[in-house]
N, C-alpha and C positions, 0 to 999 in steps of 0.2 A: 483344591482346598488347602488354605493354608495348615502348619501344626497349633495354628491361633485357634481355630475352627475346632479343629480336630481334636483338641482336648474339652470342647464345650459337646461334643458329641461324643466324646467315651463316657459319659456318664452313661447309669442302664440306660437300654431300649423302652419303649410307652411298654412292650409287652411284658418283661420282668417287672417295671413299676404295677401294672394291672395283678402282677402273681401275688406281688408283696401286701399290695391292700387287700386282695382279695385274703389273702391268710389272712390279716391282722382281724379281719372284720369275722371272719370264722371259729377267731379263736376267744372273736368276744373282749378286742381291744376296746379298753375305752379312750384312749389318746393313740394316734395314729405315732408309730417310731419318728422320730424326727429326721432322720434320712426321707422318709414317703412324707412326712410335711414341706420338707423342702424342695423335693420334687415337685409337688402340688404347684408352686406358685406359677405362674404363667410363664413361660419362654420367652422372652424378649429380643427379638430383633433388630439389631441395631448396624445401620450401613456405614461404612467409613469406605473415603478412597486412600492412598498410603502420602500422608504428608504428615511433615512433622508437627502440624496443630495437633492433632490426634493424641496425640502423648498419653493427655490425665484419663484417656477412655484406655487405651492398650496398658499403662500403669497398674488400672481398677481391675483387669482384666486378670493380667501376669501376677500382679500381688495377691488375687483370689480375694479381694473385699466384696466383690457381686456374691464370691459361693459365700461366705463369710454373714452374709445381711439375707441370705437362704435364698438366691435368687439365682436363676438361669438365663447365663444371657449368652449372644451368640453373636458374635463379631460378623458382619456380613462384608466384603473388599467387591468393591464398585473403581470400573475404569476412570470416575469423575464424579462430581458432586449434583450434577447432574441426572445419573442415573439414582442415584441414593434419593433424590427427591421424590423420582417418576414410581422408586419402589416404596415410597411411603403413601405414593397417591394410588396405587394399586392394592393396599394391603400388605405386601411384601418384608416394608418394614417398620418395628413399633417406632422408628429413631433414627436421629444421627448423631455422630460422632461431631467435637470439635474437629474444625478445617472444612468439614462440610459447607460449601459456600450460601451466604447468609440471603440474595439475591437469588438463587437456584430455589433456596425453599420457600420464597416469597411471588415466585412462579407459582408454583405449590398450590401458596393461599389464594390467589386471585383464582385457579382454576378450581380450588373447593375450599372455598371461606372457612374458616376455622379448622383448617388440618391438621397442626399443630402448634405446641407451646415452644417458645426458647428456654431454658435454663441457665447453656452459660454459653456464651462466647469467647473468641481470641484475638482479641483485639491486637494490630500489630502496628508499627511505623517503625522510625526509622534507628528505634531502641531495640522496639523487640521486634528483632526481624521474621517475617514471614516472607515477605514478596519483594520481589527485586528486577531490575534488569540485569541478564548476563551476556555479556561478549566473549567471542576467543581471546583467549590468554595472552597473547600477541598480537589483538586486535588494536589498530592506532586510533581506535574511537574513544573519545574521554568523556564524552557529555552526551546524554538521550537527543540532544536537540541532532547530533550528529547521525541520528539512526534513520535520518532522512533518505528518503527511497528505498530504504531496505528488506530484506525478509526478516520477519519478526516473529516468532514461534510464541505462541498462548496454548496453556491448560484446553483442555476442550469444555465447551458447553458456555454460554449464553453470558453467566459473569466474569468468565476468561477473557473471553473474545470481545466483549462491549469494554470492559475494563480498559485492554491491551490498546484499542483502535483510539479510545480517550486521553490515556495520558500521554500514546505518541504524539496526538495531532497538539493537545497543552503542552507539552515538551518543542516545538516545534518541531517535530521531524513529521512533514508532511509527505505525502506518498509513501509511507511503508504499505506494504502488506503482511499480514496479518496470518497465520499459518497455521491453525491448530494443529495438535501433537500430546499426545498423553507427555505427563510431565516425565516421565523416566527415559522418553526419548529426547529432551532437550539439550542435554550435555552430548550425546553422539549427532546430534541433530546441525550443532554451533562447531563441532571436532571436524565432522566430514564436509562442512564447507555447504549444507541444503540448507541453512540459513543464516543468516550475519549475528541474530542475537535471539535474546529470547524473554518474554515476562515470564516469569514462573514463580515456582512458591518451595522454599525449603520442604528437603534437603536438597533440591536439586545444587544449590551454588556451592554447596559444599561439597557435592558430587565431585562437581566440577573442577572444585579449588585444588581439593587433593588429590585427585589424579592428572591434575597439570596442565588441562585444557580449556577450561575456562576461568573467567573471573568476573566478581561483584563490579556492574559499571555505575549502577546506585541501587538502595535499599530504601524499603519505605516509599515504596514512588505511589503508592496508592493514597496515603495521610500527605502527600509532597502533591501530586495533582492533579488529583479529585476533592481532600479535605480543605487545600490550602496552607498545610503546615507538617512539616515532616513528622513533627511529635505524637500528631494530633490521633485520638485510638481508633484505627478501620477496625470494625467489628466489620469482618469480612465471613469469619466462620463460625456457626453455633453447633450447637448441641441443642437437642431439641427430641420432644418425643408425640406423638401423635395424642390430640386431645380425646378421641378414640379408645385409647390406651389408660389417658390417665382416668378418662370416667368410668370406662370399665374395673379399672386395678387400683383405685388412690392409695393402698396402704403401699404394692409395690413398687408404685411410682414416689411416694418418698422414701422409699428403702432405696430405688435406684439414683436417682438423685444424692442422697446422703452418701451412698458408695463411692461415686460419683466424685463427689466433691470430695471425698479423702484421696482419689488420684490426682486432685489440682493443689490438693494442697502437699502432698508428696514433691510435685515439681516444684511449688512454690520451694518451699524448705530444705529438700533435697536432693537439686534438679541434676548431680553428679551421678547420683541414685537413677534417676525416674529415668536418664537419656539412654540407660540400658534398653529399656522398655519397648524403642523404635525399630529393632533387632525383628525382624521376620515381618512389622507390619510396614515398613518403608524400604526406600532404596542404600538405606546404609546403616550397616553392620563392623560388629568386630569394634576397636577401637576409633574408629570412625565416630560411632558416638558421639564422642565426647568434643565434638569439633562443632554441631549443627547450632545457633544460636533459636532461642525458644523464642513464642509469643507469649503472650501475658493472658491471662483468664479472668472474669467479669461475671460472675453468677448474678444469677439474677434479681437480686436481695441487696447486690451492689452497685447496682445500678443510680447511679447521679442523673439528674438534669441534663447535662455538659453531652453525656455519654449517649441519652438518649436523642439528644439533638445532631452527634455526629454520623450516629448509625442513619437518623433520617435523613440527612443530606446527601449518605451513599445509598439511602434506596431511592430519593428525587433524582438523583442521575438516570436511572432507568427509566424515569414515570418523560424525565424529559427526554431520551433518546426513543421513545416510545415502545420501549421493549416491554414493559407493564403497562397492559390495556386503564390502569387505573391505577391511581394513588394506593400506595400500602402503607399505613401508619404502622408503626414499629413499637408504641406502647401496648397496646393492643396483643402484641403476640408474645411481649413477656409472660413469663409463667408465673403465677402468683400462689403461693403455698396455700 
C-alpha cells in the first residue's frame, strides 16, 4: 500500500468514530462535531492504475479538496485498467480515476447495463500526448509502418491489446506480434532487447527518454489510426463512478465530482504545479516531473457533438472487432447532473 493509501487510512479507526458519536449522543449533542459529520459521509473507492492521465484525481487527492468538501476517499492502484473495471463490477470499487481505459469500462456495461456514469475524460492526440509508439534509442526504425514483423509490447487488458494489433496492421506493419506487459516494464522491456518496440501510455516515454534508452517513434497514433486524424480527441480514459454510488449518495457524489473538477482545473491553470502530484502514483519522480507532457480533460457538461461522435467511433472499433458482444452508445453513459 502506497503512502497515497496510507494517509486516507490514518484518519480514526470505525471504532474511535463509534466512541466519538457514541459520547456526543450521551452528552445530549444536538449537532454531531463536524469532525464525526465528516467522517459520516460514505468512503469512496476509487481505482486508478499509475499513468499520467491520473493527474487531476491524485492532484484532488494531495491538495486535500476530497477532505476539504468532507469526503473520504481512498485511492485504490490496479496492475491495469482492466482490473479497476472487474473491481467496480464486484463492488470493490465506487470509481475510476482518469486514464482508466474508456473500452475496459464499456466491457463493464455490456456485462451489467447501467454500471456506471462518465464524468470526465482525457482526451489525447498528438498535442496532448497520452499514447505513443516507442523504439530503442538507436533503433534505425523511423516510421510504424517499419515495425513490421516485430515484437510489440501493449499495456495489458482488452483495450491495450485490441488497440496495439489495429493500428500496427493500419500502419502497415503486418506481422507484428503483440506482447502484453504492465506498462512500467516497457522501457526495460525495449533496453533488454525482449521486444523491438512498444504502444504504451505516458510516463512511460518519458521514462524512457531520460534515462537514454528509448525514444518517441510517434505520438497520438490512437486520433492518427483509429480516428483518422492526429488532432482528433481519443477519449481513451474517463473517470467515472458507479450509478450504485451516485443513487445511493447524490449529495456526495456532487461533492465528489465538484472536488474533482478543482484538480482538473489545477492542471489546466497550473499544470507546473499539478505535475508534482504523479510523485508516488506513477513511474516518475523528483524532477522528472516536470518533463511528462499532459492530456487534456473534458467533463462532462463539455461535452460537444464532435466529441461525442469521436468517442463513438472508438467504441465502433470494438463492436466491429467483435470484442463487444453489442453496440455501446457512449451518450448514454455520460453523467448528467
Amino acid at each position: 500500500m502506497n503512502k497515497r493509501i496510507s494517509r486516507t487510512a490514518a484518519q480514526p479507526d470505525a471504532g474511535r468514530r463509534r466512541t466519538l458519536i457514541t459520547g456526543a449522543a450521551a452528552l445530549g449533542a444536538l449537532a454531531a462535531p463536524a469532525f464525526v459529520r465528516a467522517q459520516s459521509a460514505p468512503r469512496i473507492r476509487i481505482g486508478y492504475w499509475p499513468v499520467a492521465a491520473g493527474l487531476p484525481f491524485y492532484a484532488a487527492v494531495e491538495k486535500g479538496y476530497f477532505k476539504e468538501a468532507g469526503l473520504e476517499v481512498e485511492p485504490l492502484k490496479f496492475a491495469g485498467a482492466q482490473q479497476v473495471m472487474e473491481g467496480m463490477l464486484a463492488g470493490r470499487c465506487d470509481g475510476s480515476a482518469n486514464g482508466t481505459g474508456a473500452a475496459n469500462l464499456a466491457i463493464g456495461e455490456i456485462a451489467q447495463p447501467g454500471l456506471f456514469k462518465i464524468f470526465c475524460t482525457n482526451p489525447s492526440n498528438a498535442k496532448n500526448v497520452l499514447e505513443e509508439f516507442l523504439v530503442a534509442k538507436d533503433s534505425p526504425i523511423k516510421t510504424a509502418a517499419e515495425l513490421k514483423g516485430k515484437r510489440i509490447a501493449s499495456g495489458p487488458g482488452i483495450q491495450n491489446v485490441t488497440l496495439a494489433k489495429t493500428m500496427l496492421e493500419r500502419a502497415g506493419a503486418t506481422g507484428a506480434t503483440v506482447v502484453e506487459l504492465p506498462i512500467g516494464q516497457h522501457v526495460a522491456a525495449i533496453a533488454s532487447g525482449q521486444v523491438d518496440g512498444a504502444y504504451t501510455l505516458e510516463p512511460t516515454g518519458t521514462v524512457g527518454r531520460l534515462n537514454g534508452t528509448t525514444r518517441v517513434l510517434e505520438a497520438g497514433v490512437v486520433a492518427h489510426y483509429i480516428l483518422g486524424d492526429p488532432l482528433a480527441p481519443w477519449h481513451g480514459g474517463a473517470a467515472s463512478l458507479t450509478t450504485e454510488f451516485i443513487k445511493k449518495h447524490p449529495e456526495a457524489t456532487a461533492k465528489y465530482i465538484a472536488a474533482y473538477k478543482r484538480g482538473i482545473e489545477l492542471v489546466r491553470q497550473h499544470p507546473d504545479q499539478a505535475r508534482e502530484f504523479m510523485k508516488g502514483y506513477t513511474a516518475i519522480e523528483g524532477e522528472l516531473t516536470k518533463e511528462v507532457p499532459l492530456a487534456a480533460y473534458m467533463l462532462h457538461d463539455e461535452f460537444k457533438d464532435s466529441d461525442v461522435a469521436y468517442f463513438q467511433k472508438f467504441y465502433d472499433l470494438f463492436t466491429e472487432k467483435g470484442i463487444f458482444a453489442r453496440k455501446v452508445e457512449v451518450a448514454p453513459l455520460l453523467y448528467k447532473a
